[in-house]
Every structure is written in C-alpha cells, then in structure tokens.
ZAMARGU-4260 file (C-alpha; in steps of 0.2 Angstrom, whole numbers, plus 5000, padded with zeros to 4 digits):
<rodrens>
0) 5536/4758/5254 | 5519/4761/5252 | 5500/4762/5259 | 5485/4755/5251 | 5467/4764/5251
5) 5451/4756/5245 | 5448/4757/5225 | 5438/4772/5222 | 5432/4761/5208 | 5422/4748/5222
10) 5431/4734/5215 | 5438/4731/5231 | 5456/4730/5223 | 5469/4740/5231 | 5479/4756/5227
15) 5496/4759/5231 | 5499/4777/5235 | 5518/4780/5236 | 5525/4788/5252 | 5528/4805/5251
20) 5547/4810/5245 | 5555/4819/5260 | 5570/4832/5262 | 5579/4816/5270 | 5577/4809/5253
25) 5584/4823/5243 | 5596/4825/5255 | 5603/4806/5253 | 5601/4808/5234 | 5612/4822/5234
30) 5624/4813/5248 | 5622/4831/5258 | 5615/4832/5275 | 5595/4837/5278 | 5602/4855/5286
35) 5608/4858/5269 | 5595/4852/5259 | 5585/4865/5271 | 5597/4879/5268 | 5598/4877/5248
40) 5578/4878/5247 | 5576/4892/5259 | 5594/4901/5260 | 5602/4898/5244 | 5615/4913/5247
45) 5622/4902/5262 | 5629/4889/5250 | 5641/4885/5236 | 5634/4885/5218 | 5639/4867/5217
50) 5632/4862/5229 | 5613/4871/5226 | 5616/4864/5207 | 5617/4844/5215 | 5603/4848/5229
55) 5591/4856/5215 | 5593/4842/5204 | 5592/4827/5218 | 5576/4836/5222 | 5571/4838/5204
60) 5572/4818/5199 | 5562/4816/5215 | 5550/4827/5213 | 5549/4834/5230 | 5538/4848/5235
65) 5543/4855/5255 | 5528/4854/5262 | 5525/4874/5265 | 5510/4871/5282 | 5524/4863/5293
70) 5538/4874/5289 | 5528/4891/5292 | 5523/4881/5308 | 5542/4878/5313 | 5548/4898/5309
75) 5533/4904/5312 | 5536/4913/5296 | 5526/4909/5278 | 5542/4917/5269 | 5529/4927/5259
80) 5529/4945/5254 | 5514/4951/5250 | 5509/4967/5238 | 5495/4978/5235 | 5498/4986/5218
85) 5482/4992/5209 | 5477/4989/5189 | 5491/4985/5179 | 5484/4990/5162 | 5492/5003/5152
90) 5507/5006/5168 | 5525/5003/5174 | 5520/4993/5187 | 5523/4974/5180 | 5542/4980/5179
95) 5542/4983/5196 | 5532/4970/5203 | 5544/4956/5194 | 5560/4965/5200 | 5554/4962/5218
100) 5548/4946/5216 | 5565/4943/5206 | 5575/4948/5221 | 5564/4941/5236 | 5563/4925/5227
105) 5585/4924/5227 | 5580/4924/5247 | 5569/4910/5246 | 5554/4921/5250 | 5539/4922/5237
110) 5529/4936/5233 | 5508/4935/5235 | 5502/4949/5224 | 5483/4958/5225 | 5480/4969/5208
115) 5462/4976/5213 | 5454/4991/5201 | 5458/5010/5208 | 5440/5010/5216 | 5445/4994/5227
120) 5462/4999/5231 | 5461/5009/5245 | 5449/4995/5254 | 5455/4987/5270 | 5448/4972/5264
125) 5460/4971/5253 | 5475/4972/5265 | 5465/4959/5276 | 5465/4947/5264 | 5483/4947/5261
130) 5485/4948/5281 | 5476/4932/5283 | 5485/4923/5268 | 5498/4923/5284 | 5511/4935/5275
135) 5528/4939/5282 | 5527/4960/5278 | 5518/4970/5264 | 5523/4984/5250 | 5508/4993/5247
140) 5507/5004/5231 | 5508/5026/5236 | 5507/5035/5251 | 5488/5038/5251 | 5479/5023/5263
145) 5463/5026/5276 | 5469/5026/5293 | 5461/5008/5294 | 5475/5001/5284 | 5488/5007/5293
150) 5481/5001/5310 | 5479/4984/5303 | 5499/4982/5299 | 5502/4992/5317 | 5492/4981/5327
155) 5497/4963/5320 | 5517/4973/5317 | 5519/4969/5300 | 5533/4978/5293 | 5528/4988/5275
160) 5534/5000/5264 | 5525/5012/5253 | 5530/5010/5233 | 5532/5024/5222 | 5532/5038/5238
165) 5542/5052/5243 | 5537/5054/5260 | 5524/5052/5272 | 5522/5052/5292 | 5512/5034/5290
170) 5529/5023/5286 | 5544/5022/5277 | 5545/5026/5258 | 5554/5023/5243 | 5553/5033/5226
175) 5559/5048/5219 | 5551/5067/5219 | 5540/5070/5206 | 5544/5089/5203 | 5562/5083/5199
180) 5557/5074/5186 | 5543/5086/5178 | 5557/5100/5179 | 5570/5087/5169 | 5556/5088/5156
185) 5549/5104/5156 | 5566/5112/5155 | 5572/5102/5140 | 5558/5108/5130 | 5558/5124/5138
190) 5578/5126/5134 | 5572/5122/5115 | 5560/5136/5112 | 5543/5130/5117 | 5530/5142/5126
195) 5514/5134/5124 | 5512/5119/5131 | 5500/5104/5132 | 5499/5090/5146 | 5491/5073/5144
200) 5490/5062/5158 | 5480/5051/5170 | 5465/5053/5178 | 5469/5063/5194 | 5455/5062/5205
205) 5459/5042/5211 | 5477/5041/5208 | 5489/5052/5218 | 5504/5047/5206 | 5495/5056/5193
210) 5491/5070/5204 | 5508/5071/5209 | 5515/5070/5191 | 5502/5085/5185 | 5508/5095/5203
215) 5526/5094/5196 | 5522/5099/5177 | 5510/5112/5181 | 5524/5119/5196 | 5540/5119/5182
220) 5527/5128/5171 | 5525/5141/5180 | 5542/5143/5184 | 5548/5144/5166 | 5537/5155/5162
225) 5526/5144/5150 | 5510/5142/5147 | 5496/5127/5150 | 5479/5134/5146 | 5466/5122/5153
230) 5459/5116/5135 | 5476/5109/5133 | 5477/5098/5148 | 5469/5082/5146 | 5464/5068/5159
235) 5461/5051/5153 | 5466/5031/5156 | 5485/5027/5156 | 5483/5016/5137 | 5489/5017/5121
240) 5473/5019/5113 | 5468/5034/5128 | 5485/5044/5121 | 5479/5042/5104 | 5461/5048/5106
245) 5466/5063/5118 | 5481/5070/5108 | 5466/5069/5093 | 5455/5080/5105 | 5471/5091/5106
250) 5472/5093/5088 | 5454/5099/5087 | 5456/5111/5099 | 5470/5121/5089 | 5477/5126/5105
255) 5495/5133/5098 | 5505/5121/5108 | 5522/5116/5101 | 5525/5101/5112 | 5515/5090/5121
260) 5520/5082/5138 | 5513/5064/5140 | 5510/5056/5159 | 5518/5041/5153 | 5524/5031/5139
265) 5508/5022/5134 | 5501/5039/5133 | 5515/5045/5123 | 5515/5031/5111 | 5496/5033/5107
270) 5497/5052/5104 | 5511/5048/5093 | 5501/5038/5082 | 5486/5049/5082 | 5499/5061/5076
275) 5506/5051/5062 | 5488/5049/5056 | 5484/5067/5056 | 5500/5070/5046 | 5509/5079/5059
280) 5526/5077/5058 | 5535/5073/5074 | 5546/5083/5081 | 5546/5097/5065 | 5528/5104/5069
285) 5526/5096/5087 | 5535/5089/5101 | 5532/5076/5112 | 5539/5069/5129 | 5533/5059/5142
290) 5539/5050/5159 | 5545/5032/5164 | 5555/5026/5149 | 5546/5009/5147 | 5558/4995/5136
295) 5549/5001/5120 | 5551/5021/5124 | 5567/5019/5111 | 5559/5009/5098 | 5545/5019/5095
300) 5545/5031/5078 | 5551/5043/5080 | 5561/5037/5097 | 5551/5046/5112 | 5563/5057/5124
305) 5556/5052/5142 | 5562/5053/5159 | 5569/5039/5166 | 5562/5033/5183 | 5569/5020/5192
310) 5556/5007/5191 | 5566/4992/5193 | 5574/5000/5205 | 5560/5003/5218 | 5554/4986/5216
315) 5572/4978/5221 | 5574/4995/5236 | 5558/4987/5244 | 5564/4969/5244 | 5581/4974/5253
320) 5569/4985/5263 | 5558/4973/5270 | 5570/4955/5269 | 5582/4966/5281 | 5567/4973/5295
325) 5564/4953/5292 | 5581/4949/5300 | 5579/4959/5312 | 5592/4973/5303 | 5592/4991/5306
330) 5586/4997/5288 | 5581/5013/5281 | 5575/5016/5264 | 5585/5027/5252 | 5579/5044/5253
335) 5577/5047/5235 | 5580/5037/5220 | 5588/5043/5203 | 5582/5050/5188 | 5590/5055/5168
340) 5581/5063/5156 | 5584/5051/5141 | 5585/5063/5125 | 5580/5054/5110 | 5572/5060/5093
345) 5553/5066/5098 | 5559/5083/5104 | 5566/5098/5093 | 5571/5116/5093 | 5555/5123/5089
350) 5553/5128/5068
</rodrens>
C-alpha cells in the first residue's frame, strides 16, 4: 500500500511513497506478537536469545526504525542518559564513557554525550541543553558544579550521579580515593630507595581530578619522608607530547630526582620518550610511574608501572546506578572502587 505526492520535478507524474514499516510488521515477520517486538527493542534482558536473534532480523529485512517521538510520548520516558564529561584529549575518559554506553545500551537506553572544553564545563548551559534534549537522568563528570546545576536536576528531579568522585554533600558518587592511589605509588618507589622525587601532572587550577591526584602525592610524600622541591613539580596538559616537553624541562633543571611520578599514562609515555632521546636509561638512572593503566601502559618501552584505576568500572557503576533509580529501585552507589598497583619494568631499586 501506498500514497502518492505530487512530482517534485512539475511533471505532474506521481510518486509512490511506501507506508511506513510498522512493529505490527516486524512482529508478523517474525510470527511473534507486537508486545514482544516492543520488549526485544526496548527490554531485550526480558526475552530468549532466539527469540531477539528472529525479532532483530525480521526488523532488519524490513528496515524498521521505532519511531522514537511517540514512544517517549507513551512512557513518558526518552530512554536516554545523558553525560557531561569535558575534553577527551590526552585522558581515560573515552574508556569510561563506552563502558556506560556499552552497559546502558544492553537496557535499551542510549547515551547523549556533551564533551565541552574545561573552561565550559562547569556552565549550566551545558546541563540545560542536555535537559531539554528530554534526557531520562544524567552522569556529570567530578564533584565540582555551581550551585546552578544542581538546582536544575533538583527542581525538574532528575536522577544523577557524579563520575570519578569520592564524596560530596551535592549527590551520590562513585570513584575511588585519590590518596590511596598516590600512596600505592609513592610507596613502591619509596620501598625501592628513592628520596627525591619529581611529579608531572595536569593543570590543577581547572581540573579538581588533578588537584586531587597532586593532593595525594604531595600528602604520601610527606609522610615518607621524601622530597618534592617545587622546581620538580610540573603542571601542563594531559598529552603525549606535554609529558615529553615537561620531563625535557625536568632534565634541565638537574633537580637529583631518581624517579619521576607522571599524572597519567599519556604523561608518562611522553616523558618516557623525551628520556629515550636524552639517553637516559629507564629505570637504571631514573624511574618513572604514573596512574590509570591505559590499554597501552604494558606495551610501552620499557613497560610503565602505573596504578590501576577502575575506569571501566565507574562507567558500568553509574549505569547500574542510574537504570535502577530509573526503576524506581532503592540503589546506592559503591562507596569506593578498587585499585592495584601494576608493577611492570619502569621502576627500579635505585643504582
């Protein structure tokens, strides 16, 4: 069956525009029922693999497409998560973002992601835009937001949760603590001799993960009784080529360090090269660690020993988090999330 338009040519010949495919069409395809059609393309836990396997590929052959207005009309739900999550460049966050999409997307729910710069995260704009995209609840990125932005998801009682937190009298957090995973580190290379130490990280001033990361280096420091003069701690952008122009700036400074402690992974790789080009053997004249344990952390030369934070893990914690306020579940967020210091070949008893 079909409807006829007027030829956008001026012919005067007639188009045929096919009728729209319907559920009740993949449903009859499949030889299922429309409530299960329903189910497969927005509960596919509730039913059998075989079942989703002969829905999926009626619906494929047919081309169908739900239409999204009228079923966010009938729930009064757009099953859409959305997620404020600033700059990806040079950071973990890619890997935590897919691992909540991954796990929100097995509950039929889709995730509407804003990246802005540093300067414009913290702008309620932001959040309002995601708000009037219609969004079911929202992950915002730390514990750091103007007043205005929790006010907003108050009012209009959205549930969030804040990524990469510990704790905050605003909302419910998930993350690990920052001091447990400086002292991981700084006790490692403490345990192997070093006293002198040197710290690159991020910038601290518009970024409290760096702050907090510094907060926890400079506190296990002090503890073990090392040192971190100020002309060996650098601030610069999370990048590999922003580790490799800093740890150059170290070497110029002839500090004494021993070991060097990066703020992440990008950071480390790029002082490790800038050492490799200075001739700097790695870990015989100077160590290096760092934080996160990105994919590549164990193919780098020589392998980086880093602290494993659970990345993945917070992405996945905050979809379970937020599907289950969703459903109208009890749900609290894990207090804290693990962390293992991975030991690999970028640290050494000092020569």
């Amino acid at each position: 069956m079909s409807t006829r338009i007027p030829s956008a040519s001026g012919n005067g010949a007639p188009l045929a525009v096919a009728r729209a495919v319907s559920l009740a069409d993949v449903a009859a395809l499949a030889g299922v029922s429309a409530g299960t059609v329903s189910r497969v393309l927005s509960r596919p836990d509730m039913i059998s693999p075989a079942t989703r396997q002969k829905v999926l590929a009626a619906a494929d052959r047919l081309g169908y497409v739900a239409n999204g207005a009228a079923r966010a009309l009938a729930l009064r739900k757009t099953q859409t998560i959305g997620a404020l999550v600033p700059r990806f460049g040079g950071s973990s966050f890619p890997t935590l973002v897919q691992a909540m999409e991954s796990a929100l997307a097995a509950q039929g729910y889709n995730l509407l992601l804003s990246a802005p710069d540093h300067a414009r995260a913290q702008d309620p704009t932001v959040l309002r835009a995601l708000l009037e995209r219609g969004v079911d609840a929202v992950a915002l990125l730390g514990a750091e937001h103007p007043p205005a932005v929790f006010n907003m998801l108050n009012q209009h009682g959205i549930p969030y949760v804040l990524l990469w937190a510990v704790s905050s009298t605003q909302g419910p957090c998930i993350g690990f603590d920052e001091h447990v995973a400086a002292a991981l580190l700084v006790d490692h290379l403490a345990d192997l001799g070093h006293r002198r130490l040197g710290f690159i990280g991020g910038r601290t001033d518009d970024n409290e993960r760096a702050r907090r990361r510094l907060q926890g280096v400079l506190a296990a420091v002090a503890r073990r009784g090392m040192m971190l003069s100020q002309d060996a701690l650098l601030e610069t952008e999370y990048g590999f080529a922003s580790g490799f122009e800093a740890m150059k700036t170290l070497i110029t400074r002839n500090t004494g360090v021993t070991a060097v402690a990066c703020g992440n992974d990008y950071l480390a790789a790029g002082a490790l090269a800038a050492l490799s080009a200075e001739g700097i053997e790695v870990p015989g004249a100077m160590s290096v660690a760092s934080f996160n344990d990105n994919d590549f952390a164990a193919y780098l030369h020589p392998p980086l020993t880093t602290v494993r934070v659970p990345i993945r893990e917070i992405g996945e914690e905050a979809a379970r988090y937020l599907l289950a306020r969703l459903a109208g579940e009890d749900a609290e967020p894990p207090v804290l999330l693990p962390l293992e210091l991975k030991v690999r070949r970028s640290t050494a008893i000092v020569g």
